[in-house]
C-alpha positions in Angstrom: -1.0 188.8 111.2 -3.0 185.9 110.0 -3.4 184.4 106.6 -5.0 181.4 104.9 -3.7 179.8 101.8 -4.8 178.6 98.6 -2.7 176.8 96.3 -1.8 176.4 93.2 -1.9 173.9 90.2 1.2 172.8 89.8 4.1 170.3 90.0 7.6 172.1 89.2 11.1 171.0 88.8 12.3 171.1 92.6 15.9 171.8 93.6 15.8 171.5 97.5 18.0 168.8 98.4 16.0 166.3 99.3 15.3 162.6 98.6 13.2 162.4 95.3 10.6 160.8 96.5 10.2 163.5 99.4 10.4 166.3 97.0 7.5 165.1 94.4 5.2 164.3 97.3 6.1 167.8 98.7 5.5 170.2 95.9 2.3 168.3 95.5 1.3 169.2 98.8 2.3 172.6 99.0 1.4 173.4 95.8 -1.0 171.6 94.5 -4.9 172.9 94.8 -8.0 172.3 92.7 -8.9 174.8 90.2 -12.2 176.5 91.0 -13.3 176.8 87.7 -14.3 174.8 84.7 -15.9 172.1 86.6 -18.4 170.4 84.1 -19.6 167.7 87.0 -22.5 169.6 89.2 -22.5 167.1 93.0 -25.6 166.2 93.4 -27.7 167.1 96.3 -29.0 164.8 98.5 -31.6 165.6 101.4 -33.0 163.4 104.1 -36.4 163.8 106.7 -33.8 165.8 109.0 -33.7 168.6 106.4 -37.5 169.5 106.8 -38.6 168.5 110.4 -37.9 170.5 113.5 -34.7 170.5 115.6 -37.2 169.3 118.3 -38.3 166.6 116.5 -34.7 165.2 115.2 -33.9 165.5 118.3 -36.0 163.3 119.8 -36.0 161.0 117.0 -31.8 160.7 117.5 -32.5 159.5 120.8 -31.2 156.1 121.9 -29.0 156.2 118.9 -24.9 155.6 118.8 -23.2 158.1 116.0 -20.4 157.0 114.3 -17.8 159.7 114.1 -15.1 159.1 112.0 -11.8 161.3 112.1 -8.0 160.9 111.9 -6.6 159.7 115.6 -3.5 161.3 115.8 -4.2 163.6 118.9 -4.3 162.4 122.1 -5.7 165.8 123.5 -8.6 165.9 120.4 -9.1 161.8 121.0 -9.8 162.4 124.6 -11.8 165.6 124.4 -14.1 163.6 121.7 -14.3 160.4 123.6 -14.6 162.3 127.5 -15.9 165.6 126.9 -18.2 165.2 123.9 -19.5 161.9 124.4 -20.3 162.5 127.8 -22.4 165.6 127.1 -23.7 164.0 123.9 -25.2 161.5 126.5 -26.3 163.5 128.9 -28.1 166.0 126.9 -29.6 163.7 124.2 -28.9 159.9 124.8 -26.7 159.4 121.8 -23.7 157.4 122.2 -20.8 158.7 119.9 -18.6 156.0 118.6 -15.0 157.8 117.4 -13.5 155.6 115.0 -9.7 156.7 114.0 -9.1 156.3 110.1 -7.6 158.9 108.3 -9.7 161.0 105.6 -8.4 159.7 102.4 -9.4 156.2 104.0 -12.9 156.8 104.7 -13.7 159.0 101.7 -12.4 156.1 99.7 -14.7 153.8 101.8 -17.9 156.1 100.7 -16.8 156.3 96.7 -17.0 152.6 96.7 -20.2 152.5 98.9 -21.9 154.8 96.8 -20.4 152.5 93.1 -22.2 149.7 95.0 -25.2 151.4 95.4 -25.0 151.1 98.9 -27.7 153.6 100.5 -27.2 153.0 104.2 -23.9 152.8 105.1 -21.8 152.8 108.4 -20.0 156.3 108.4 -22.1 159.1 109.9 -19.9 162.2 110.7 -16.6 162.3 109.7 -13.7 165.2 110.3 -12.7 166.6 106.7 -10.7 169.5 105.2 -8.6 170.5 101.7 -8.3 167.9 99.6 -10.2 165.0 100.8 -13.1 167.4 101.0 -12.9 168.3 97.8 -12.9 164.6 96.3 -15.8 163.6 98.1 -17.8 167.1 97.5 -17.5 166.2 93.9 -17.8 162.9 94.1 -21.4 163.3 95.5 -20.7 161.2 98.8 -21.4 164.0 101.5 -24.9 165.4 102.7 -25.9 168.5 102.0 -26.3 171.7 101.9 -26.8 172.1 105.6 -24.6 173.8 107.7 -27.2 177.1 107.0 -29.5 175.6 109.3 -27.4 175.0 112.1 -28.6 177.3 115.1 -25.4 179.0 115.6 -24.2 179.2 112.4 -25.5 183.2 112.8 -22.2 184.0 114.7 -19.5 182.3 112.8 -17.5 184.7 110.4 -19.0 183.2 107.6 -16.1 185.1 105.7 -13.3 182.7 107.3 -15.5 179.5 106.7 -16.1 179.8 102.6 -13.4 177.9 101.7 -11.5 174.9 102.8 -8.1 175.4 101.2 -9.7 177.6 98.5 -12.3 175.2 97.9 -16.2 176.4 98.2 -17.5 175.3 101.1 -21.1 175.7 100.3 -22.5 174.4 103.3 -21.7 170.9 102.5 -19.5 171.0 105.8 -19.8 172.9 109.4 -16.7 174.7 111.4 -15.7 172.6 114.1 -13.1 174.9 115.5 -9.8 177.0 113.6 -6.2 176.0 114.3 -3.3 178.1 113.8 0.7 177.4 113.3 3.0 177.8 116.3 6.4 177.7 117.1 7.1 176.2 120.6 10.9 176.9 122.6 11.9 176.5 126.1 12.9 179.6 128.3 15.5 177.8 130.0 17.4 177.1 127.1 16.7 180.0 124.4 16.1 183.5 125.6 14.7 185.1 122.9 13.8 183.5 120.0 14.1 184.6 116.4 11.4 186.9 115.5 11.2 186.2 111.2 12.4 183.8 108.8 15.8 185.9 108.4 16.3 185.7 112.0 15.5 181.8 112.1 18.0 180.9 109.2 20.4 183.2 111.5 19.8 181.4 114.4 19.9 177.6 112.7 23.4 178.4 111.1 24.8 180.0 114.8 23.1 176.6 116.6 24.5 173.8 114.4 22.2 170.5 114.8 19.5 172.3 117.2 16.5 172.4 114.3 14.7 170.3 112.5 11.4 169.9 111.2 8.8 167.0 110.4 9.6 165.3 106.9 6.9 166.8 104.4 4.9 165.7 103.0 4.0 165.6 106.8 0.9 167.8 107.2 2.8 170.3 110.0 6.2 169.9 107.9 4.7 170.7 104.9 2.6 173.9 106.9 6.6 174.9 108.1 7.6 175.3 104.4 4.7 177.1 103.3 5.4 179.5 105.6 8.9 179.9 104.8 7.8 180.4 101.5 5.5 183.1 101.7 7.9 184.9 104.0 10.7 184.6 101.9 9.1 186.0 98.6 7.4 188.7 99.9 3.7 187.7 101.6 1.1 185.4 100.9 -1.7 188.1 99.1 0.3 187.2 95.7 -0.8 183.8 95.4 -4.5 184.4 96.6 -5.5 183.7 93.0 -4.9 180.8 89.9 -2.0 179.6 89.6 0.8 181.9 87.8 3.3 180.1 86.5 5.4 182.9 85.9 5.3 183.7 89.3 6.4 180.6 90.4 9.4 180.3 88.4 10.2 184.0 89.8 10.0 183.0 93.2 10.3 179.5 94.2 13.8 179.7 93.7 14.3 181.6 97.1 12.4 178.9 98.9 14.4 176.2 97.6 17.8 179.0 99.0 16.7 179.1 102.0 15.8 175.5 102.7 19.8 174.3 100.7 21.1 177.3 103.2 19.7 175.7 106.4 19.8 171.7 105.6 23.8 171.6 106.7 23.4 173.1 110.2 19.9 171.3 111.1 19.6 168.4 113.2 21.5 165.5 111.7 22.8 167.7 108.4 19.1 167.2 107.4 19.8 163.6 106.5 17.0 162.4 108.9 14.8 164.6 109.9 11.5 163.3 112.3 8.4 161.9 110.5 5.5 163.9 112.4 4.8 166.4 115.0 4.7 163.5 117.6 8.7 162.8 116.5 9.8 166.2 117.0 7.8 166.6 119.9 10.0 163.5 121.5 12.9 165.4 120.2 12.5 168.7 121.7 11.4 167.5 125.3 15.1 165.4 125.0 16.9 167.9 124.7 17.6 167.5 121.4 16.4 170.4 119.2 15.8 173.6 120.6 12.0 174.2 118.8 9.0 172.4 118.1 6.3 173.1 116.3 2.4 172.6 115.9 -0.8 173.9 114.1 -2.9 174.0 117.6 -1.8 177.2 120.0 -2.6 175.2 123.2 -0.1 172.5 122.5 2.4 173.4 124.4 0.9 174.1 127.2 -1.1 170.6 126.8 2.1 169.4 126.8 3.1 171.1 129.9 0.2 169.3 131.6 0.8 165.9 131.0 4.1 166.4 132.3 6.2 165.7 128.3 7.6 169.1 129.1 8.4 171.6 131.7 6.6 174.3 132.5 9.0 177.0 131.2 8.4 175.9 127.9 6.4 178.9 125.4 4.8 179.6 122.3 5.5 182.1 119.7 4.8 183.1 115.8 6.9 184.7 113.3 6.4 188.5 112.9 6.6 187.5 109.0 2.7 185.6 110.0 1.1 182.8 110.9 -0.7 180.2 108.8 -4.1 179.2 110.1 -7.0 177.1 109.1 -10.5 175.7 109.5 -11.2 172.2 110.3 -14.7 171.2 109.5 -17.0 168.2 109.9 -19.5 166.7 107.2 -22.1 164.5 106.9 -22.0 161.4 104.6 -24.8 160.9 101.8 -25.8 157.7 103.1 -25.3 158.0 107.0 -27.3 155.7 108.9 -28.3 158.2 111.8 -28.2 161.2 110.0 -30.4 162.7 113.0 -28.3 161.9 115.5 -25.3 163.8 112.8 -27.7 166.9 113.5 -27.7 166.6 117.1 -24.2 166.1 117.1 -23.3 169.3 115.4 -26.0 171.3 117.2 -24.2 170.4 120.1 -20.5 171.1 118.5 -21.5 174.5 117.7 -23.1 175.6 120.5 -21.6 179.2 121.0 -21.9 178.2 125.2 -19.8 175.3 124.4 -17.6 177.5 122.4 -16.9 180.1 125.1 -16.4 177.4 128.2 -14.5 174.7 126.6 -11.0 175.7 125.4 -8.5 173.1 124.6 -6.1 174.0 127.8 -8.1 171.5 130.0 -10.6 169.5 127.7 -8.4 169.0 124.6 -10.9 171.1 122.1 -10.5 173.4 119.4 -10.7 176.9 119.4 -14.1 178.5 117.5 -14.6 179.9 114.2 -17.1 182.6 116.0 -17.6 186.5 115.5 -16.3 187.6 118.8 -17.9 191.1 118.5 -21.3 189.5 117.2 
């Protein structure tokens, strides 16, 4: 079972035992979504000669040209499948160079709100890798091109369903799929048999296991994904919350969230005093010997993992039968890219469904596709 989440407006009184600081920033980031409605600021649309020539011709006008792709840098596998794979087909097929330059999204959209209160109309960011939040700021902020993700080739076989929203924000074609991530759970054979199949069975588990679990400090992005999933588990399914935010609800159900993370904190790794900052942490963690699970929002992880030799090869993933959270990462344009041509080129290329089907993240470090499979 797959779901997506959308979240709610809210900040309420928390009473997880956790540092204060830790608990504000979490409920805003589990919790805390833009409303959909009542908007009075309309983005503006902004359009450029790519919008109304050919492919052919943007094409060959991108030729020669470097893009400047800018995207968080905290992936080794997605760093290297950008700056081998990518670039090197990017090159061959086009003679573009694709520059990758790591900052991280509320960075860069910053950088374009104060480009754009300058006045700047050419600027230095091109692409950029975008989701939730930061997406939304900059969407209505009138910083991205756009509409265009319509006219992309391949655009005809992606379930246009799954790609409307970015964390229940309208897409509207101001962004293209780049490839869907889901949340995993990641053991090793060797040392756990079989391992819990639900939440219940995981709180189970933690309290039989003393100081073999932990999980990244929210509000670290796969943390924070960790307790939204305990969450919906815990108060009976995610389809509840699919609309504005009830406060009613909340106060009716939060409270077993905040049960079963108190019921767990005592037996995790370290009581739950320290827990690991990111993904990368626990990763170091688990490969130790330290915990007995890790976690991550990319399927393939583990077995990337396996082939750069962190851990051994009877290491496996698995997901709760209570479901999986998944999402969308997407890539958008900025309103004044320099080489908004080459941009084009670049996503053509990203969304090719050939490129889709042959280049899986087990050996090139990619992202799994957003396509119709039975299209």
């Amino acid at each position: 079972m797959l779901f997506t989440l959308c979240r709610p407006v809210c900040r309420p009184v928390c009473r997880v035992h956790l540092p204060a600081r830790a608990v504000a920033v979490l409920l805003f980031i589990l919790f805390a979504v833009p409303v959909l409605t009542g908007c009075s600021d309309t983005p503006e649309k902004t359009q450029s000669a790519a919008e109304t020539e050919s492919f052919d011709t943007v094409m060959q006008r991108a030729r020669g040209t470097t893009v400047r792709f800018y995207m968080w840098g905290g992936s080794a596998q997605v760093n290297a499948w950008v700056d081998g794979y990518v670039s090197d087909r990017m090159k061959e097929l086009y003679d573009i160079t694709v520059q990758r330059v790591p900052m991280d999204a509320p960075v860069f959209v910053n950088k374009l709100l104060t480009e754009k209160a300058a006045g700047k109309q050419t600027g230095t960011i091109d692409l950029m890798w975008i989701n939730g939040e930061n997406f939304r700021n900059a969407r209505e902020s009138g910083v991205l091109y756009g509409p265009f993700a319509g006219r992309l080739p391949n655009m005809r076989y992606v379930d246009a369903a799954a790609v409307a929203t970015d964390f229940g924000y309208p897409v509207q074609e101001y962004e293209a799929p780049l490839g869907r991530a889901q949340f995993v759970f990641e053991y090793d054979t060797a040392r756990v048999s079989s391992p819990p199949a639900s939440f219940d069975e995981l709180r189970s588990w933690i309290r039989e296991h003393p100081g073999r679990f932990t999980y990244p400090q929210p509000p670290d992005f796969t943390g924070s994904a960790f307790v939204r999933q305990v969450f919906y588990a815990v108060t009976g399914g995610h389809a509840q919350y699919m609309t504005d935010f009830d406060g009613g609800l909340w106060d009716r159900q939060a409270p077993a969230l905040w049960l079963w993370l108190n019921e767990i904190k005592p037996f995790m790794w370290q009581q739950g005093v320290s827990m690991p900052k990111d993904p990368a942490a626990l990763d170091t963690l688990f490969a130790r010997g330290e915990v007995d699970f890790s976690m991550a929002y990319h399927p393939s992880h583990a077995q990337s993992k396996i082939l750069e030799g962190t851990y051994p090869d009877t290491v496996r993933t698995f997901v709760m039968q209570d479901g999986s959270l998944y999402n969308t990462h997407f890539t958008a344009i900025a309103f004044n890219a320099p080489n908004k041509a080459g941009a084009w080129c670049w996503l053509i290329f990203c969304c090719r469904r050939r490129r889709r089907r042959t280049s899986f993240p087990l050996q090139t470090g990619g992202t799994f596709p957003c396509w119709k499979w039975t299209a």
